[in-house]
C-alpha positions in Angstrom: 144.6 92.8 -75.8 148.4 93.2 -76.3 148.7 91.0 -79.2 146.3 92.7 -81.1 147.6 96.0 -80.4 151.0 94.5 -81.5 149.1 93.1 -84.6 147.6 96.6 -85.5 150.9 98.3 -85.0 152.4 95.2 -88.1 150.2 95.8 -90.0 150.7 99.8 -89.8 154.7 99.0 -90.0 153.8 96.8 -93.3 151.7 99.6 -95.0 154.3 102.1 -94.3 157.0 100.2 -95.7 154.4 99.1 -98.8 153.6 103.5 -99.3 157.4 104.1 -98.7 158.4 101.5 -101.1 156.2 102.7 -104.0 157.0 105.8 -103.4 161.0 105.5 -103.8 160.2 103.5 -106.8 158.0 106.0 -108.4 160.8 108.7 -108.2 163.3 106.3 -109.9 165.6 105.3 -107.5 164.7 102.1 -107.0 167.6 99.8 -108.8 169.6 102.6 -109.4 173.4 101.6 -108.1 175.8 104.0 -106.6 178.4 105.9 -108.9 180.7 104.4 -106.6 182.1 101.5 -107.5 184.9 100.1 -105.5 186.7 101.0 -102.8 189.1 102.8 -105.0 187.0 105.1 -106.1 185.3 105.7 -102.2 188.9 106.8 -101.5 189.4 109.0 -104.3 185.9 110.4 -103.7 186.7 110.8 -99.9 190.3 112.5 -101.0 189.0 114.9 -103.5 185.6 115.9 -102.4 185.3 115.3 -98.8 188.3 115.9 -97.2 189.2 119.3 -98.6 185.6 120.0 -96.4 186.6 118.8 -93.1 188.9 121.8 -91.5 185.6 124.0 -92.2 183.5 121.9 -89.7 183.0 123.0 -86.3 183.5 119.4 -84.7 186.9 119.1 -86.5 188.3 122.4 -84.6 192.0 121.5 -83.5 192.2 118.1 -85.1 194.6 119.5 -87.8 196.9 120.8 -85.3 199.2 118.7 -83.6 198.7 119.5 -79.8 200.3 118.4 -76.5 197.7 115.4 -76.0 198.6 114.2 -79.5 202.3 115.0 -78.9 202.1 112.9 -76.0 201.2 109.7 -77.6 203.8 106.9 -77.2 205.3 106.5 -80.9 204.2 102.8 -81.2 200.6 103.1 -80.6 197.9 102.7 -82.8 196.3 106.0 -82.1 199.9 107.9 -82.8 199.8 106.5 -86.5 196.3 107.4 -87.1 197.1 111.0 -85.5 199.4 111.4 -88.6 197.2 110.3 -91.2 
């Protein structure tokens, strides 16, 4: 009995991925490669476009402000150079 319900839930999984497939290819994504290229231009991207965005978002409240837990890194850790950054 469990096989076969494990068989019916494959072949569901394989016919979703077949529908989900075709459809992705009918609205001409499939093949289509990113406009980024190399890492190069994911930085440059990340500079110009994302990071500008990042002091508006609610989860990023305080991170551009150098606080006392910050402050109190040692000056040779890891986490004290990527504070800066």
């Amino acid at each position: 009995m469990g096989r076969r319900l494990v068989g019916y839930e494959a072949a569901y999984l394989a016919a979703q991925v077949r529908e989900l497939s075709a459809s992705y290819g009918a609205q001409g994504q499939a093949g289509k490669r990113s406009g980024l290229q190399s890492f190069g231009e994911v930085e440059r991207f990340w500079t110009e476009e994302i990071e500008p965005l990042l002091p508006g978002f609610a989860s990023m409240d305080g991170y551009l402000v150098a606080t006392e837990e910050v402050e109190a890194i040692p000056e040779n850790s890891v986490w004290k150079r990527a504070s800066r950054d």
